[in-house]
C-alpha positions in Angstrom: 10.4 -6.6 1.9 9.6 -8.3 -1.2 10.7 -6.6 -4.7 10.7 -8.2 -8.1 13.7 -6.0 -9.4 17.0 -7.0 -7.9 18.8 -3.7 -8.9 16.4 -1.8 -6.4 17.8 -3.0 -3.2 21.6 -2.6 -4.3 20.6 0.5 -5.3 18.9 1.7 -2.2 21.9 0.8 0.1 25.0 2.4 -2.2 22.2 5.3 -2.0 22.3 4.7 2.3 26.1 4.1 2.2 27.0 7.3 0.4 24.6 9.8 1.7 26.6 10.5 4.7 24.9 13.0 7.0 22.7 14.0 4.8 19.2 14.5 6.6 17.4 13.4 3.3 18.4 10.0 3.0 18.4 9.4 6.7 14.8 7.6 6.2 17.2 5.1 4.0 20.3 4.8 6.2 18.5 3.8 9.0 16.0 0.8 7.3 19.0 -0.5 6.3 20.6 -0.6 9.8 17.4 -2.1 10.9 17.6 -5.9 11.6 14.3 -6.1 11.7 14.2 -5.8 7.7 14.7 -8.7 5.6 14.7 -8.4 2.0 13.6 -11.0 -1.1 14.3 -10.8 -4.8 11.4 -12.6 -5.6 7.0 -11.2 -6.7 5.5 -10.7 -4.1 2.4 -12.2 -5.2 3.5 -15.4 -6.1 5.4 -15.8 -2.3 1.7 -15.3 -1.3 0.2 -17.6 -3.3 3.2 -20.3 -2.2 4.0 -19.7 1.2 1.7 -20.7 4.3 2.8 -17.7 6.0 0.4 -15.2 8.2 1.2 -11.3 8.3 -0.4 -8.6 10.8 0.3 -5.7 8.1 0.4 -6.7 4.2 1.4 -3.0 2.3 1.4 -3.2 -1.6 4.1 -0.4 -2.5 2.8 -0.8 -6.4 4.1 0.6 -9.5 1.6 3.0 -11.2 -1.6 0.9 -12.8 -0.7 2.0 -15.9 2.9 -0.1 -15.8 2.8 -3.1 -17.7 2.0 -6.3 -15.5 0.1 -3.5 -13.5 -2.8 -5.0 -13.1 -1.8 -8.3 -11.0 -1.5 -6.2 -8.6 -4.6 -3.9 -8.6 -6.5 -7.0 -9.0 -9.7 -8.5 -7.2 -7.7 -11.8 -7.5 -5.2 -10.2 -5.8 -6.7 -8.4 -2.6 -8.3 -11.4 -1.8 -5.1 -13.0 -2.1 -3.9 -10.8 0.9 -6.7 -10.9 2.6 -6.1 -14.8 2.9 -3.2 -14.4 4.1 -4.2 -12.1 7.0 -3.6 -12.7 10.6 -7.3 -12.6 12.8 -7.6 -8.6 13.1 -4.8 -7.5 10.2 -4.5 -5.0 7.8 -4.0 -4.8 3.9 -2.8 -1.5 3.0 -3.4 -0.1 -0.6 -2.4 3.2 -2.4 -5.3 4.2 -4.5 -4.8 5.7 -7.4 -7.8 5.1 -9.4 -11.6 4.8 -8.8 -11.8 1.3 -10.4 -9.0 0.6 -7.8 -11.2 1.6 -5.2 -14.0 -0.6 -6.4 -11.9 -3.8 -6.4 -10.7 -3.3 -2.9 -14.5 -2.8 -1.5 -15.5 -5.6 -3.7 -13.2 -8.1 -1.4 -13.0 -6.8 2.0 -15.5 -6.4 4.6 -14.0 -3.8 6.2 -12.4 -0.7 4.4 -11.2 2.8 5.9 -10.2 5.5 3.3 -7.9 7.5 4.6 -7.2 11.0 3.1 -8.0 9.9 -0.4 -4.4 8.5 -1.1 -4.1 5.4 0.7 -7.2 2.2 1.8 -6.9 0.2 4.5 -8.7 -3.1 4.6 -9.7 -6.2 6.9 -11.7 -8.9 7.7 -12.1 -8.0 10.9 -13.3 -4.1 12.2 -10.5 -1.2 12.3 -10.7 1.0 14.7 -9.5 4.4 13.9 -9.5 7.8 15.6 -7.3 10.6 15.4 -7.4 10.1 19.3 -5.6 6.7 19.1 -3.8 8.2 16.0 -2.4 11.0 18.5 -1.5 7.9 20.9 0.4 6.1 18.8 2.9 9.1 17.9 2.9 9.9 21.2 4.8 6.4 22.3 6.8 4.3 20.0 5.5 5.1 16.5 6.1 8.2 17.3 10.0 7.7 18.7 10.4 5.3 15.4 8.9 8.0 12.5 12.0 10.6 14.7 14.6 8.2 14.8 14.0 7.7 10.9 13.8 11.6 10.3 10.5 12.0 9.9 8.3 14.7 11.9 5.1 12.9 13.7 3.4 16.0 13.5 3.4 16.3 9.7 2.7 12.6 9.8 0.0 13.4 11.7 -1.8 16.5 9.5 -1.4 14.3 6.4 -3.3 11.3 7.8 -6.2 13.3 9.4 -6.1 15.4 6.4 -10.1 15.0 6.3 -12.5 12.6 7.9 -12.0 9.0 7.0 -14.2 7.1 4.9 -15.3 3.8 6.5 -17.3 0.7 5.2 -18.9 -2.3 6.8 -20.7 -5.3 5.5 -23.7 -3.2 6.6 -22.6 -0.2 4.4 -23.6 -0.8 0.6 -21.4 -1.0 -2.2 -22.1 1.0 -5.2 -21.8 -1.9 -8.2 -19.1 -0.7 -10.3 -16.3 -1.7 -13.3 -13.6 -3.4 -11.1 -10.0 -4.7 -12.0 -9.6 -8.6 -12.4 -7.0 -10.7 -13.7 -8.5 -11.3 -17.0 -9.5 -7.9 -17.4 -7.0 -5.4 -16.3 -8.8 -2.7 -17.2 -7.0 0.7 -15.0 -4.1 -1.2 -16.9 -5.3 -1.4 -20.6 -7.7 1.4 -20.7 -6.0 4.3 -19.5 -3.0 2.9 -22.0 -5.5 3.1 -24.7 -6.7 6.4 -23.3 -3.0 8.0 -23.7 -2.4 6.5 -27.1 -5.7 8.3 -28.5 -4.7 11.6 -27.1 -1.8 11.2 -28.4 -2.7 10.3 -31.9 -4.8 13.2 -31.9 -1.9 16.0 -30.9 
């Protein structure tokens, strides 16, 4: 767990330490008793761009694309970033909040499942995704885990299989479209400008 403000974690755990029994913050209580978990002050981009390091699963928690800084993160430059730093057959996992996000992703990866319209899941390599091996994977230890942290795998379940699943391949064409780069930020610029105009105008 890399995040760039310190105050988060600390924040988090007196959060944890205080809840008590409260099923609400059990989610919280229990990554923090999780030694599987370490966690970095540090950006997260740059200890990808420095360190040598291979991941299965890279998942980009970002702030909204609209946040200032936003769009390192929403970036062409910096899904093919992660993808580099992919093990053979691993995943980058991406919330989507605009279309022009959506076009960046495709523009770098191969291999891109939409799922439910929220979140992308990209690769170098083929996913394969069913809501059969969805269903197996709540039924063993995914599903034991999302319990033991207080979540339900059944609503799990429902809201990733929420519709169909969008899929793409280097077969599948790609619709040319305004993408986010490092120079241009657009999602972050634009829709700033856009909210400053209809502002002016009230």
């Amino acid at each position: 767990m890399v995040d760039i403000v310190a105050p988060v974690f600390n924040v988090m755990q007196q959060a944890a330490l205080r809840s008590g029994d409260d099923a609400m913050h059990k989610p919280l209580r229990e990554y923090y008793a999780d030694p599987r978990y370490t966690r970095t002050v540090a950006d997260a981009r740059h200890v990808l761009l420095s360190e040598e390091h291979r991941y299965d699963i890279i998942e980009a928690d970002a702030i909204y694309p609209t946040t200032s800084l936003a769009g390192q993160l929403y970036s062409t430059d910096f899904f093919r970033l992660a993808l580099h730093r992919l093990k053979p057959g691993g995943y980058v996992v991406q919330w989507v909040p605009t279309p022009r996000t959506l076009s960046s992703f495709l523009r770098v990866f191969p291999f891109v499942v939409d799922i439910g319209k929220f979140a992308l899941i990209g690769s170098a390599s083929p996913i394969k995704i069913s809501d059969e091996r969805l269903n197996e994977e709540l039924i063993g230890m995914t599903g034991e885990y999302l319990t033991k942290m207080g979540w339900n795998p059944n609503d799990v379940a429902s809201l990733l299989v929420s519709g169909p699943p969008q899929t793409w391949t280097p077969d599948v064409p790609r619709e040319v479209r305004d993408v986010n780069t490092d120079i241009f930020p657009k999602d972050e610029y634009y829709r700033n400008s856009l909210k400053i105009d209809l502002i002016g105008e009230d």
